[in-house]
N, C-alpha and C positions, 0 to 999 in steps of 0.2 A: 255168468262167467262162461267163456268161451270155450269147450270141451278141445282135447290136446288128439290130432289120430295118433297112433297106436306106433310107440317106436320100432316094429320088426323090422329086421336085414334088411328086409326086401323094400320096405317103407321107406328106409333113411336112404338105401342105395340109389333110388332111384332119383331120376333128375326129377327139377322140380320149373316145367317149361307153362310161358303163357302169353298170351299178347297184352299189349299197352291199349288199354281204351280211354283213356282219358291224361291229357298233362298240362299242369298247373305250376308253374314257378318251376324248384326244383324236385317235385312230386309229381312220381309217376303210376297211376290205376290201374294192376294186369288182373287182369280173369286167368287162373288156371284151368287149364286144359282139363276137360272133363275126366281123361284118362288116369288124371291121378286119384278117382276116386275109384275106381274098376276093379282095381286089387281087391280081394276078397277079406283080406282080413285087416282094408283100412277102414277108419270108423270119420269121417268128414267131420270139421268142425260143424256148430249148434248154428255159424251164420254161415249156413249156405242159404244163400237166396233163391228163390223159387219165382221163374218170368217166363209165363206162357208155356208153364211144363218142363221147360230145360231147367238144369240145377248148371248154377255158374260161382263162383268164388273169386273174390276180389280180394287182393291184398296193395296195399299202400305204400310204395318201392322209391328207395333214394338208389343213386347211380354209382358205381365203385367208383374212387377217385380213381383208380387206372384206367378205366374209358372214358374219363374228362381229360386223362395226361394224353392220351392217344388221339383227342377231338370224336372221339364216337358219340355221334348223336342219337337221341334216343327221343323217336316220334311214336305219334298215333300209328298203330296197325302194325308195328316191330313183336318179333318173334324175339321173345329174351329167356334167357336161364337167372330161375330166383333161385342164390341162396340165404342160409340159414333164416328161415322163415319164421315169424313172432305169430304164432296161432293165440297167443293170448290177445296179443296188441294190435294183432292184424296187417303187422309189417313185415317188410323184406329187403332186398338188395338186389338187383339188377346185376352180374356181372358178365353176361356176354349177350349179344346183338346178333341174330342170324344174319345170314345177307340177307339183301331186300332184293323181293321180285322185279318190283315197281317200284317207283317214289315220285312222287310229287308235292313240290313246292308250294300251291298256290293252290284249292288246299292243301296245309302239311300232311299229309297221308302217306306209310308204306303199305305194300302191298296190296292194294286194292285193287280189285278184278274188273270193276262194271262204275257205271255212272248213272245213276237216277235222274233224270233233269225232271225237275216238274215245273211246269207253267199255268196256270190261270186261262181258262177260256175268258172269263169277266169277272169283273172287280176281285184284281186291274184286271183293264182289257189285255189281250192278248197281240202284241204288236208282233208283226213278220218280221223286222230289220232286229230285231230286241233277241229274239228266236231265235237267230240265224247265228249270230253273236256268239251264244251261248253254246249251239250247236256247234260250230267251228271250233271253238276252245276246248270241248267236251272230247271231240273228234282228234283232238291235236295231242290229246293225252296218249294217244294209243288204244286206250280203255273200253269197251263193248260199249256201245250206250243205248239208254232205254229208256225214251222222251212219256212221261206221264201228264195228261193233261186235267188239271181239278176242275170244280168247280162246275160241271159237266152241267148241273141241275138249271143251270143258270140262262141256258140258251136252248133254243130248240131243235126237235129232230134234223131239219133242214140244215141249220148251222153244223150239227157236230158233223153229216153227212159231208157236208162243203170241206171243213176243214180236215175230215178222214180222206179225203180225195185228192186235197192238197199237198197232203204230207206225204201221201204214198209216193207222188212227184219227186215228193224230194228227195226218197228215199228213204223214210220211216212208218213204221206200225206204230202210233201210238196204242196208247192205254187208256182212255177216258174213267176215267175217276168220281165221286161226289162222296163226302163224309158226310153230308149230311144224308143223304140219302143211302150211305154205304154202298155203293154203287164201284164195281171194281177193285175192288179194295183185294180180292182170293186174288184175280189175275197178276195183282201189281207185288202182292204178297209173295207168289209162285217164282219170280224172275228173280226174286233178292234170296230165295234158303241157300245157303252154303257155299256163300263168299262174302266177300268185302266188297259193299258196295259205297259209294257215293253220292249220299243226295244234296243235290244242288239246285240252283233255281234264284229267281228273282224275290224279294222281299213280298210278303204278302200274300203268297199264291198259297196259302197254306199244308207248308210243309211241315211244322210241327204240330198240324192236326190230322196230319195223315200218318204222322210217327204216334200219336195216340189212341188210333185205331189199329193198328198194324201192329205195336206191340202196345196189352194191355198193364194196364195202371204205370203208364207212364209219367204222364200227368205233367206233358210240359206246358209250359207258358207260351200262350197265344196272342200272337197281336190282333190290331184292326188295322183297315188300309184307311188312307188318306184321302178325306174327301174332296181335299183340294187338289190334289199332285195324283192322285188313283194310283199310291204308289203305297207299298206296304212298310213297316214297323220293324227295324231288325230286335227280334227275340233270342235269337241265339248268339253268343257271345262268343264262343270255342270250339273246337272240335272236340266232337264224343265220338267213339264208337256204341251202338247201342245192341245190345242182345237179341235175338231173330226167334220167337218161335218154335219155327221149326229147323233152327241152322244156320250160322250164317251173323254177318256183322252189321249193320248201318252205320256212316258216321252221315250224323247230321253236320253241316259248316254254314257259317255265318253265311244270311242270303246278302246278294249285291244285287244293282242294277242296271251294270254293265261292266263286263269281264274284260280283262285288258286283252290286247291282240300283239302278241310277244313272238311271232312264228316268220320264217323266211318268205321272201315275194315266192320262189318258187318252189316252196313246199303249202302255199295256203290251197291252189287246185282241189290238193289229195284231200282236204275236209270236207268237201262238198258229195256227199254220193252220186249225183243226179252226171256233176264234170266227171267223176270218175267213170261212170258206163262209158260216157264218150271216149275216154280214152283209152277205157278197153276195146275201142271200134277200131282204132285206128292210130294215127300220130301224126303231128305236127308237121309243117312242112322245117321249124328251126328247130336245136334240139332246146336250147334253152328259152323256147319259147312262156309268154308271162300271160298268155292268151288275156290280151286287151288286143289293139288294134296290129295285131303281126298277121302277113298274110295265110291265107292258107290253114288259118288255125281250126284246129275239128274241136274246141273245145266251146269257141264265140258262136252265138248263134241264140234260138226263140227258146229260152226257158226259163223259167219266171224268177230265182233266183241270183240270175245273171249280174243285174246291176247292184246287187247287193255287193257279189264278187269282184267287180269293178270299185266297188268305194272303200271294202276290206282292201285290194290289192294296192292304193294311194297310201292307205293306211301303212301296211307292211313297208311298203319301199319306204317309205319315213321313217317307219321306227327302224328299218335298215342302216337309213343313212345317219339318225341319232345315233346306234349304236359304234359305226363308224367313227362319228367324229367326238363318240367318249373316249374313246383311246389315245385324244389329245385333252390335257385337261384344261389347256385353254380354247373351248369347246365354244364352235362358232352359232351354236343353233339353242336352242329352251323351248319344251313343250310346253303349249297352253292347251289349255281342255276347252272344246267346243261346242260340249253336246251331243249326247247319242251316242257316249262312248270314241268320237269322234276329238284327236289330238290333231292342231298344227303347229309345226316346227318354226319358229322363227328366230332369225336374228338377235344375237345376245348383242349388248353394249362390248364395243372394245373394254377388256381387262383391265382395272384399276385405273383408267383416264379417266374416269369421270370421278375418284376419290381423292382429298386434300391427305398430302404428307403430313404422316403423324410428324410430331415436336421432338419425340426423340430420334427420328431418321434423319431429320434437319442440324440438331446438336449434333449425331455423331460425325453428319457430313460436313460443319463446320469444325471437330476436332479434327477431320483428316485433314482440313486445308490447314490449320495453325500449325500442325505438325509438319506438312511438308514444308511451309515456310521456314521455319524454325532451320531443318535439315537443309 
């Protein structure tokens, strides 16, 4: 049986704040803030859980029907007040939402500070155009990001040297990682204490066995990569946030294999670091320039990322002009998916010419003739 702390003044007065790590239907998972154990004459319930040293408590929260009457959503990584808490049953109530720092959609996350990306040097191989994807999306959050590379054991000194040289180009420090070999694992650890972070990545590059060395007796579920497609197993199903150590949140999120590209023709530039120095040199000769073929442009030029930013920028002005012509719902365009993350916009069928008149539009359209006859 679940021990009750201790009802003083000071105990019951106090708020009882925490964040959501986990949601499930209409169950929501918050860790209370370690502060509400600090009072000296509170006694913690017998299930505090103990993960890597830190002491955390979880309680099992439904949502006041007044923040469902008002539409207040209640995601991963929200800052809520529990009341009247069940220490026996281990439940609560949810009745207020701080504002959110941050938020994003895609994954459902508030407040999160940083973005984990990790990638696979091999199996899978580690594709550039696949990278760059992800990095632009990572980049478009706003979010710090901090590119982890697995699987390190797998290639050689030469290799990782190539690809540390390459990336510096483009404007990142990776991390080079190997769980099996434990290798990186303090440095990668160090960047994530004491925030909310984001790990994200492609299917198979093993992220949730870097989440089982990072925080001990985890014990998630691991996939294998595909030996036909060298494409990995999604394992992870939902967003969690998971407990840190030494501080600090992770949500692990379902991996993909190519992140959608939802951002303006002339806001994609700003994701790239390498265009950005450029245009801290200098400026355009137009203001609105989209740096593909405009003269003069200080952005066009020899850098190895370039023509990826040319096939993102076809990309954007498409899903521009989709999103344009959504605001007519007789909408002249339909994405088809083409690979590589890669949609084109074609041509829909003219609207309902190509469907036969149901039997009842026909009966009611010959009652209207009978009846004007009639009149």
């Amino acid at each position: 049986m679940i021990c009750t702390p201790q009802d003083d003044e000071s105990q019951v007065s106090k708020p009882l704040w925490g964040t959501v790590v986990a949601v499930q239907a209409n169950f929501y998972q918050v860790q209370i803030d370690g502060e509400f154990f600090s009072h000296p004459q509170s006694s913690p319930p017998s299930s505090l859980l103990i993960k890597g040293g830190s002491r955390s408590l979880k309680l099992l929260c439904t949502r006041r029907m007044r923040l469902k009457k008002i539409g207040q959503r209640v995601m991963v990584g929200d800052r809520v007040l529990i009341e009247e808490p069940d220490w026996t049953e281990g439940r609560g109530a949810i009745s207020e939402v701080l504002p959110r720092k941050t938020l994003l959609d895609r994954p459902p996350v508030a407040n999160a500070e940083a973005i984990l990306l990790v990638f696979a040097l091999a199996d899978p191989p580690l594709e550039p155009y696949q990278l760059t994807r992800f990095l632009v999306k990572a980049e478009s959050t706003g979010l710090s990001v901090c590119l982890g590379l697995n699987k390190s054991d797998l290639v050689s000194d030469e290799q990782l040297e190539q690809w540390k040289t390459r990336l510096k180009n483009w404007g990142y420090q990776p991390v080079f990682t190997s769980v099996h070999k434990r290798q990186g694992l303090e440095e990668l650890s160090h960047q994530l204490n004491h925030k909310i972070t984001i790990l994200a990545g492609p299917s198979g590059v093993g992220k949730s066995s870097l989440i089982n060395q990072i925080i001990p007796n985890m014990n998630l579920r691991v996939g294998e990569v595909s030996g036909k497609l060298s494409r990995g197993r999604h394992t992870t199903r939902h967003v969690e946030l998971f407990d840190l150590p030494a501080g600090g949140l992770l949500a692990d999120t379902p991996g993909f294999n190519q992140p959608d590209l939802d951002c303006r023709p002339e806001e994609l530039v700003q994701y790239f670091p390498e265009a950005r120095v450029r245009l801290a040199t200098g400026s355009c000769q137009f203001s609105n320039c989209l740096h593909g073929d405009e003269p003069n442009c200080i952005v066009r030029g020899d850098w190895e990322r370039y023509e990826y930013y040319l096939t993102l920028l076809e990309e954007a002005i498409a899903y521009q002009t989709h999103l344009n012509q959504k605001t007519d719902p007789e909408s002249t365009l339909k994405g088809k998916s083409k690979g590589k993350g890669q949609i084109q916009y074609e041509p829909k069928l003219e609207s309902k010419k190509y469907r036969r008149i149901s039997r009842r539009t026909e009966h009611q359209a010959l009652q209207d003739v009978y009846q004007d006859s009639e009149e």
